[in-house]
C-alpha positions as CSV (number, residue, x, y, z in Angstrom):
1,X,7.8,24.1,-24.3
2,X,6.0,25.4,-21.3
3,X,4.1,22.8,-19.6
4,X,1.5,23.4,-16.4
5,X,2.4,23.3,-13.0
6,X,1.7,20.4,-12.0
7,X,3.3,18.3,-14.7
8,X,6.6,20.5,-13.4
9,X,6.0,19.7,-10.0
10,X,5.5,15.6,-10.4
11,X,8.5,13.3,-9.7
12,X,9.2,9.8,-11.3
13,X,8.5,6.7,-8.9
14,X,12.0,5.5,-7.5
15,X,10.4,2.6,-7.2
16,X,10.3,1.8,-10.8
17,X,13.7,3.4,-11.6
18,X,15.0,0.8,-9.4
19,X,12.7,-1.3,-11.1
20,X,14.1,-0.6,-14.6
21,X,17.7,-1.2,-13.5
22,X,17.0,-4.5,-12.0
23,X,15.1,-5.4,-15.4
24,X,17.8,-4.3,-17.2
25,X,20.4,-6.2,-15.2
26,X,18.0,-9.5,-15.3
27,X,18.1,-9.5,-19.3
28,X,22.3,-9.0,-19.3
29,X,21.5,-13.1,-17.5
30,X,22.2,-11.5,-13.9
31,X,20.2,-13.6,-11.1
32,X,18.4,-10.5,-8.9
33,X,15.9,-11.2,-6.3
34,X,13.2,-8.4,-7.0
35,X,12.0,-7.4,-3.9
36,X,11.0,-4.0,-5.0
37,X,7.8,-3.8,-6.8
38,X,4.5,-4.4,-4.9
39,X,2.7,-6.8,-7.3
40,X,3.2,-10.2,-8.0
41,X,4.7,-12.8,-10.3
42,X,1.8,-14.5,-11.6
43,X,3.7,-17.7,-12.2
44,X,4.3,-17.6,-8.5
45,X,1.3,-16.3,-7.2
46,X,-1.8,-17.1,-9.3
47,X,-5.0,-15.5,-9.0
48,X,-8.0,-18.2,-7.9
49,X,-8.7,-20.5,-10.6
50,X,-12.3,-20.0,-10.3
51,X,-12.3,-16.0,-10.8
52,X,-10.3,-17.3,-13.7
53,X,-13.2,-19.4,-14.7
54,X,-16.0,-16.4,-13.4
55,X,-13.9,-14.1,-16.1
56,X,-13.8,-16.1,-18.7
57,X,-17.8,-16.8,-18.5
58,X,-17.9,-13.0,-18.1
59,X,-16.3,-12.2,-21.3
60,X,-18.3,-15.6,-22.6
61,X,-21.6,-14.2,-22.0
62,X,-20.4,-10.6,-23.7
63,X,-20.2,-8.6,-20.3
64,X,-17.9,-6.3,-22.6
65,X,-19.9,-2.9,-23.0
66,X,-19.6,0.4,-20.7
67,X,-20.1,-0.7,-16.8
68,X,-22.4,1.9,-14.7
69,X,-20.1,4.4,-13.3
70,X,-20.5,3.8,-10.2
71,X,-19.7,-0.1,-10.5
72,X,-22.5,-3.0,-11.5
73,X,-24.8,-3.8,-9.4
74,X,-24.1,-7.2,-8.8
75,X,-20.4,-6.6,-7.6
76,X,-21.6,-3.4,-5.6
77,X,-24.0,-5.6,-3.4
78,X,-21.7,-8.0,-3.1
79,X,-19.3,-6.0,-1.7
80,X,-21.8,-4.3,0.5
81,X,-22.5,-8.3,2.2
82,X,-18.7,-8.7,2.3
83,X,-18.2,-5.8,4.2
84,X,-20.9,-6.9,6.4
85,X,-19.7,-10.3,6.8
86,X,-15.8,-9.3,7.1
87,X,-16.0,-5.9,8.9
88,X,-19.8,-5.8,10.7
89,X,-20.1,-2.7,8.7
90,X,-23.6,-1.4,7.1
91,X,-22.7,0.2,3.8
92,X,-25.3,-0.3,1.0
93,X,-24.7,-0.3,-2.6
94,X,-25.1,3.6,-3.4
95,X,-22.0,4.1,-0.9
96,X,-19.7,1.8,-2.8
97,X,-17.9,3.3,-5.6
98,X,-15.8,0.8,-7.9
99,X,-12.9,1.7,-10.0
100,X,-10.3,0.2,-12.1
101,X,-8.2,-0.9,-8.7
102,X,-7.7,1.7,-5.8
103,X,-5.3,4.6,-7.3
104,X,-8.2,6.2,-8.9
105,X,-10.2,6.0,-5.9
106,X,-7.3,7.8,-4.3
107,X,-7.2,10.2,-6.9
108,X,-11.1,10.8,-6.7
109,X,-11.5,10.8,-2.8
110,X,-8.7,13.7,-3.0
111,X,-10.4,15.3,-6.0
112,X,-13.5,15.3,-3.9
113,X,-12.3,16.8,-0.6
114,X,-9.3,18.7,-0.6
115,X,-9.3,21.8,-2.5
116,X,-5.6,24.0,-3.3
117,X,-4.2,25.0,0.0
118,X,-6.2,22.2,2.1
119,X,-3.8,20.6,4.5
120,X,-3.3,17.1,3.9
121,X,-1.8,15.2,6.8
122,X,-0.1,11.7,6.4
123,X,2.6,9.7,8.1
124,X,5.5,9.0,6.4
125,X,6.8,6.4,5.3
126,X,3.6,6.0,3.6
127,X,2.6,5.5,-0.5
128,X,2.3,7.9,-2.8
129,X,0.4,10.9,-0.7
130,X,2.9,13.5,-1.5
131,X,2.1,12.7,-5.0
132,X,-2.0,13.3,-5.0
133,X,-0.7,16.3,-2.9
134,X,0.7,17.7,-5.6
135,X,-2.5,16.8,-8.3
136,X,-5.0,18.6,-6.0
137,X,-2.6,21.7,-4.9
138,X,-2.7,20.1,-1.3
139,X,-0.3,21.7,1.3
140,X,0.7,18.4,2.4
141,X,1.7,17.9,6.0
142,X,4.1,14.9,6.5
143,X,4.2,13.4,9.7
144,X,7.3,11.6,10.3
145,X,7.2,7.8,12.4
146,X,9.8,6.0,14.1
147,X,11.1,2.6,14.1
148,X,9.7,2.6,18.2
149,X,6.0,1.8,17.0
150,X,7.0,0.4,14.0
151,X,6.6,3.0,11.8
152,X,3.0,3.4,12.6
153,X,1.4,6.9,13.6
154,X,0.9,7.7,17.2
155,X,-1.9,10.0,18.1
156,X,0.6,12.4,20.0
157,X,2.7,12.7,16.3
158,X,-0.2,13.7,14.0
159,X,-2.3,16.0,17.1
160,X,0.1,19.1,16.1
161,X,-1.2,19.4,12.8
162,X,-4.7,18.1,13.1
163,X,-6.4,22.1,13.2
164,X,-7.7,23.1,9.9
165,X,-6.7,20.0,8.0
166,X,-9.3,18.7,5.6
167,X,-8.0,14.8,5.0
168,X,-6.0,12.8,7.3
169,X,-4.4,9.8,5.3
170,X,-4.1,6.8,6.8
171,X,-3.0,2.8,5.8
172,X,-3.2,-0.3,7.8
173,X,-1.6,-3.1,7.1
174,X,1.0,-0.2,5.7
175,X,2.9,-0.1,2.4
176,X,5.6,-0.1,2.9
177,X,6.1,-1.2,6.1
178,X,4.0,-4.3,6.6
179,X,2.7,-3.6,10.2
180,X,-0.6,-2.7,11.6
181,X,-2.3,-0.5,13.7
182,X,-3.1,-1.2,17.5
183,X,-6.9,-0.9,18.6
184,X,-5.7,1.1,21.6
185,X,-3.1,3.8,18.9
186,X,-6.3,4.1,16.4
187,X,-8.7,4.5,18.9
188,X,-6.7,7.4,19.9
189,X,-6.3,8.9,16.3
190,X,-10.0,8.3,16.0
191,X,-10.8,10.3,19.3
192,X,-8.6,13.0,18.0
193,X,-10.8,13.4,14.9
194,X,-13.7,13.5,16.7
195,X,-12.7,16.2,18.9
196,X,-11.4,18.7,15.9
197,X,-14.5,18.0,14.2
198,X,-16.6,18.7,17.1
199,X,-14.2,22.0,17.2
200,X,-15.5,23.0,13.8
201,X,-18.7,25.4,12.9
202,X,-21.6,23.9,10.3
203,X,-19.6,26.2,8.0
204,X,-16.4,25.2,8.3
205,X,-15.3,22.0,6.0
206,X,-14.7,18.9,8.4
207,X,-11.9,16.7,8.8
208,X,-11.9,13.8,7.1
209,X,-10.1,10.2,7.4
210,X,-8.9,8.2,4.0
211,X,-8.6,4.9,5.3
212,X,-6.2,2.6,2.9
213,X,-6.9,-1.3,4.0
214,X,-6.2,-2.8,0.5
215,X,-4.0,-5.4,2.9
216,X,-6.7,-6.2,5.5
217,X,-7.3,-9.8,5.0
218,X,-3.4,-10.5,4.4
219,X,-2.5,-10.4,8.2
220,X,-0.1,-13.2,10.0
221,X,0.5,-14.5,13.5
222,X,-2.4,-13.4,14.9
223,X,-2.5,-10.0,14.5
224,X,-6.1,-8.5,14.3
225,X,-7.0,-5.5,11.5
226,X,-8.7,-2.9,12.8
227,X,-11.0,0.2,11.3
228,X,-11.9,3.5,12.5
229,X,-15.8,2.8,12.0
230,X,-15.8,0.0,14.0
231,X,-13.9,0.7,16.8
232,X,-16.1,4.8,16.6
233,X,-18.8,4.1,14.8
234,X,-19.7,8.0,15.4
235,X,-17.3,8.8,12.5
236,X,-19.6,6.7,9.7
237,X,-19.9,10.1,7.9
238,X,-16.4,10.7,8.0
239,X,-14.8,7.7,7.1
240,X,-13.9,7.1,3.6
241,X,-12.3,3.4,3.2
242,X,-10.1,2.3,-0.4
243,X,-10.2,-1.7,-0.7
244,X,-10.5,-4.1,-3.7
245,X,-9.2,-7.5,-5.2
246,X,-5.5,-5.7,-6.1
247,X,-3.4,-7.4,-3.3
248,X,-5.4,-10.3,-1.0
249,X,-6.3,-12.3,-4.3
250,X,-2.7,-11.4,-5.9
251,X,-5.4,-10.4,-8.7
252,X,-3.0,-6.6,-9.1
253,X,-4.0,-6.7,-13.2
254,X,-7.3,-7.6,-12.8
255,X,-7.5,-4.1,-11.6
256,X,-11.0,-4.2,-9.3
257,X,-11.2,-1.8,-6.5
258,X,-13.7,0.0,-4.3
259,X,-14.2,2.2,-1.8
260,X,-16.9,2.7,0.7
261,X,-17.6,5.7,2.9
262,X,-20.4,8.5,3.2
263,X,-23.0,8.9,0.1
264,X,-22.2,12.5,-0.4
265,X,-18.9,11.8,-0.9
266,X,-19.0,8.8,-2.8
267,X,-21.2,10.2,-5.4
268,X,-19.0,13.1,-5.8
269,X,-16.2,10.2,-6.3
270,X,-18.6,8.9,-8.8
271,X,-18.8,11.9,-11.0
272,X,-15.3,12.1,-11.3
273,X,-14.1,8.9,-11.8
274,X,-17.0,8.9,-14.5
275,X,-15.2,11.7,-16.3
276,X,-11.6,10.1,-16.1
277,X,-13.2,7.4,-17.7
278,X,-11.0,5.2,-14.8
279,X,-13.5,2.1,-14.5
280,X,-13.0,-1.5,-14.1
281,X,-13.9,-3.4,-17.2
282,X,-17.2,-5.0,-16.5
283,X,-16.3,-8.4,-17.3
284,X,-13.7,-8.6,-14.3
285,X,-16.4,-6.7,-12.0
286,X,-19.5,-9.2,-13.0
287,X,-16.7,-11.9,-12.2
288,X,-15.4,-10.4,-8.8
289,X,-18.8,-9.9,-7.1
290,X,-19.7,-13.7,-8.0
291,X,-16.5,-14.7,-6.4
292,X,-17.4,-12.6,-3.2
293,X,-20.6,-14.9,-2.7
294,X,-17.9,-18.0,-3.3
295,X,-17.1,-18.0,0.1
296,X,-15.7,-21.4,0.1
297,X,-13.4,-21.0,-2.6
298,X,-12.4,-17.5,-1.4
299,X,-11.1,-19.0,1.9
300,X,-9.2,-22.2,0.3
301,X,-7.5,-19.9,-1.8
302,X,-6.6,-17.2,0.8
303,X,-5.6,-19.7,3.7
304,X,-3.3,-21.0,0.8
305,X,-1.9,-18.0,-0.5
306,X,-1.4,-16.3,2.8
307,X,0.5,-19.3,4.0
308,X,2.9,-18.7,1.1
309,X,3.5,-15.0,1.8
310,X,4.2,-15.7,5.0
311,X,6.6,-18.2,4.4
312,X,8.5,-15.7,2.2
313,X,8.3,-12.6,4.7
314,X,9.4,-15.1,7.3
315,X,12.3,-16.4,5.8
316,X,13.6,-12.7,4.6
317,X,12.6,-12.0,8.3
318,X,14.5,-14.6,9.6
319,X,18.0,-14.5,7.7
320,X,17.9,-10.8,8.5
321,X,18.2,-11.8,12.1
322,X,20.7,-14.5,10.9
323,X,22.9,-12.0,9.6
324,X,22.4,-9.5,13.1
325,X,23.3,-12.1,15.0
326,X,26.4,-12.8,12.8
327,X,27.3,-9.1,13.6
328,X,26.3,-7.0,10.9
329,X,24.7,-3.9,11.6
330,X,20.7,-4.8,10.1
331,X,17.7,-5.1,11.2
332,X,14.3,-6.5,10.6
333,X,10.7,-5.7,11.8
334,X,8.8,-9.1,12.5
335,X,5.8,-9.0,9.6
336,X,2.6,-8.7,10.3
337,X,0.4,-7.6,7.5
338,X,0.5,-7.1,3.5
339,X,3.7,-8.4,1.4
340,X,6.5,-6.3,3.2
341,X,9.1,-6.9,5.3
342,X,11.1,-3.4,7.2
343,X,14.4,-4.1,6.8
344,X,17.4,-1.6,8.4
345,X,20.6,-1.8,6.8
346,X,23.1,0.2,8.9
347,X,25.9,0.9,6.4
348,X,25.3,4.8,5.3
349,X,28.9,6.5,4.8
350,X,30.5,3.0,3.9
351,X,32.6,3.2,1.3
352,X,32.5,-0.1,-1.9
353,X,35.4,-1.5,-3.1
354,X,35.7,-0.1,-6.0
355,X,35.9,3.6,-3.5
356,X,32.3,5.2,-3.7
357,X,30.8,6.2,-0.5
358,X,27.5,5.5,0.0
359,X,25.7,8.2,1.0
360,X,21.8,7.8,0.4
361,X,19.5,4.6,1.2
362,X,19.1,4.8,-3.1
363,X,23.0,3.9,-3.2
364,X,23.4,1.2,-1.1
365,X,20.2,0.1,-2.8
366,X,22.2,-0.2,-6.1
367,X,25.6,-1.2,-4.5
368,X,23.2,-4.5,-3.4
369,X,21.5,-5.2,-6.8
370,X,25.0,-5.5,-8.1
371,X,26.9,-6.6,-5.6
372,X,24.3,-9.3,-3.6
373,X,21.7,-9.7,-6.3
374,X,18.9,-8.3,-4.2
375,X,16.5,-5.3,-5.3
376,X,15.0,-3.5,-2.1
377,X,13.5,0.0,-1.9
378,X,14.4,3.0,-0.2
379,X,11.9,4.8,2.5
380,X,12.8,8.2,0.4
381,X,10.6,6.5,-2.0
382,X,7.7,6.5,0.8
383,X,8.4,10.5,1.5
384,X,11.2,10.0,4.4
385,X,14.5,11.7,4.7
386,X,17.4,10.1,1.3
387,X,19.5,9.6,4.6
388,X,17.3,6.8,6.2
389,X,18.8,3.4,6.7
390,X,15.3,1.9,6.7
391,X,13.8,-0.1,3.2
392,X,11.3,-1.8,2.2
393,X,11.2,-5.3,0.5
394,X,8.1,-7.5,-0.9
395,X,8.1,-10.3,-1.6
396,X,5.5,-11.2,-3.8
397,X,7.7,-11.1,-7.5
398,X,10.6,-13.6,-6.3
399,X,10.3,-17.0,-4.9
400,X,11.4,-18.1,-2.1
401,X,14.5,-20.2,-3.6
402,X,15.2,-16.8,-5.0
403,X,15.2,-15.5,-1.3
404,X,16.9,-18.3,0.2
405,X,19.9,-18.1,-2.3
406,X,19.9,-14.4,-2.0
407,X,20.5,-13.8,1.6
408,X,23.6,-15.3,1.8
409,X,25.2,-13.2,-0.8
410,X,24.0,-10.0,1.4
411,X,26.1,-10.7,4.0
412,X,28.8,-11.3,1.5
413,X,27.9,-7.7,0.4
414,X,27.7,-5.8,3.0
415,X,31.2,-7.7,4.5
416,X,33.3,-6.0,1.6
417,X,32.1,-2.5,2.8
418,X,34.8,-0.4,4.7
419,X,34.7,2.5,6.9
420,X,35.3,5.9,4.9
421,X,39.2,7.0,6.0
């Protein structure tokens, strides 16, 4: 049957074809360490017992009918003080949109802005742009990072392709790389903006920035988050920000999200989302903006949980440099931000015992779920070149036994690997 040309054009997430082989794997009594999927093992990583509690009133007092479409009122304003308090940003509550997590706020900011043919630029590795590039008929303009600024985009990289382009995507802390920006490298990308804007007649349709911080309070060693608005306040209009509940309260199925950005823009975000029908249930949103005005409990709980991510990313980190120093060819990115941990594995063109020669980051990804128990990712699932020795591994569905007893076994792994003759 002929189907349209978009349904042709999507592709499958690697991410959960790895997925499904490692669950498959798992129920033949294999031990895997998942490091692949960005969510989190509930048994492991709890939400906060009282949003449990705020839910469960929620649903208690019958907060189960239709929510407003643009979010409830009570969550909206409570986001609009949390981003005050967190960010010393001004954004009332008819610039907040929310939605059932942050994908269809993705969808809808793209929906909203980019019509077919709009350039779309985006740094690569980076989640899932090429993919709303396809729903919207984008021309999407990957802009490919290097290890050097740890996979973060320099203003020099994306200038090239700034002229004309409607929507410059952009994530910090990054999936799927787990660093951050540096005031001085988005002050830069900011000014750059500004000036093709300024470039542009009333006519013309400006540039705009999508600016993914779903990871900003999960941040380690010091590192400091920064956001366009704040350090240029100038682009206010210009800004749209995607943020929610989904990753710094490990609350991923709660699925509360919301974005923040320029009232004409947001209310256009409304409309659609409205007719996707793609809103948080109301009972979950009623709960979420009473835990916002928690503050106590929301910083017990995230001084706890952060402390427990970062134990994980910093013992992947640090038995990655174990195995360098032992002389195998990997590498590892120290963590800053999010649930993910940049990992090099240097052994493209090696060939397995059993005689296959591993030719793509996707093999080697399956020759170490078999042969070392541990489930990584690819950065060709992130848009980069099948060739790249560079994955990605989070760490928030595996304990950190699980990590402890797995790293060992890489080495083992990757010692059995032999030079093609």
């Amino acid at each position: 049957m002929n189907i349209s040309k978009i349904a042709n054009t999507l592709e499958g997430s690697e991410i959960i074809k790895i997925s499904g082989e490692i669950n498959a794997l798992k129920a033949q009594g294999q031990k895997i360490a998942n490091l692949t999927i960005g969510d989190f093992d509930s048994n492991i990583f709890p939400i906060p017992g009282k949003l449990t509690d705020n839910i469960m009133e929620a649903y208690g007092s019958k907060q189960t009918n239709y929510p407003p479409a643009e979010g409830v009122v009570s969550l909206r304003d409570s986001v609009s003080a949390f981003i005050k308090s967190h960010f010393n940003l001004d954004y009332s509550a008819k610039e907040i949109q929310v939605s059932g997590g942050s994908r269809p706020l993705i969808y809808g900011l793209y929906m909203a802005l980019v019509d077919p043919g709009d350039r779309v630029v985006y740094p690569t590795p980076s989640w899932n742009n090429n993919h709303y590039c396809r729903f919207t008929g984008a021309t999407d303009v990957p802009v490919q990072t290097s290890a050097a600024n740890n996979f973060m985009p320099k203003a020099s990289e994306i200038k090239p392709y700034l002229k004309g382009a409607t929507l410059l995507a952009l994530c910090s802390p990054l999936n799927p790389t787990g660093t951050m920006f540096s005031k001085e490298d988005l002050e830069e990308i900011c000014d750059l903006v500004i000036e093709e804007n300024k470039s542009r007649s009333a006519s013309e349709k400006p540039l705009y920035i999508m600016y993914d911080q779903i990871y900003s309070q999960l941040t380690f060693g010091g590192q400091v988050h920064y956001n366009p608005v704040s350090l240029r306040p100038e682009l206010k209009d210009r800004v749209v920000y995607i943020d929610g509940i989904s990753k710094c309260l490990a609350a991923t199925g709660v699925r509360v999200g919301w974005a923040f950005g320029p009232e004409h823009v947001i209310s256009k975000m409304k409309t659609i989302i409205g007719h996707v029908g793609a809103w948080s249930p109301k009972a979950e949103q009623v709960a979420t903006g009473k835990f916002l005005t928690q503050t106590a409990d929301w910083n017990e709980f995230l001084t706890s949980f952060k402390g427990k991510v970062q134990k994980s990313l910093d013992t992947l980190y640090q038995g990655f440099q174990k195995l360098k120093a032992d002389g195998f060819a990997v590498d590892a990115i120290q963590p800053m931000g999010a649930i993910y941990l940049t990992i090099q594995i240097d052994y493209l063109g090696k060939k397995t015992p059993a005689g296959e020669v591993l030719k793509t980051g996707a093999d080697l990804v399956f020759y170490l779920i078999n042969e070392a128990g541990m489930g990584i990712v690819p950065f060709s699932a992130f848009g980069t070149d099948p060739g790249m020795n560079w994955f990605r591994a989070s760490v928030g569905g595996c304990s950190l036994l699980d990590i402890e007893e797995m790293l060992p076994k890489v080495g083992e792994a990757l010692a059995k690997l032999k030079v093609e003759s």
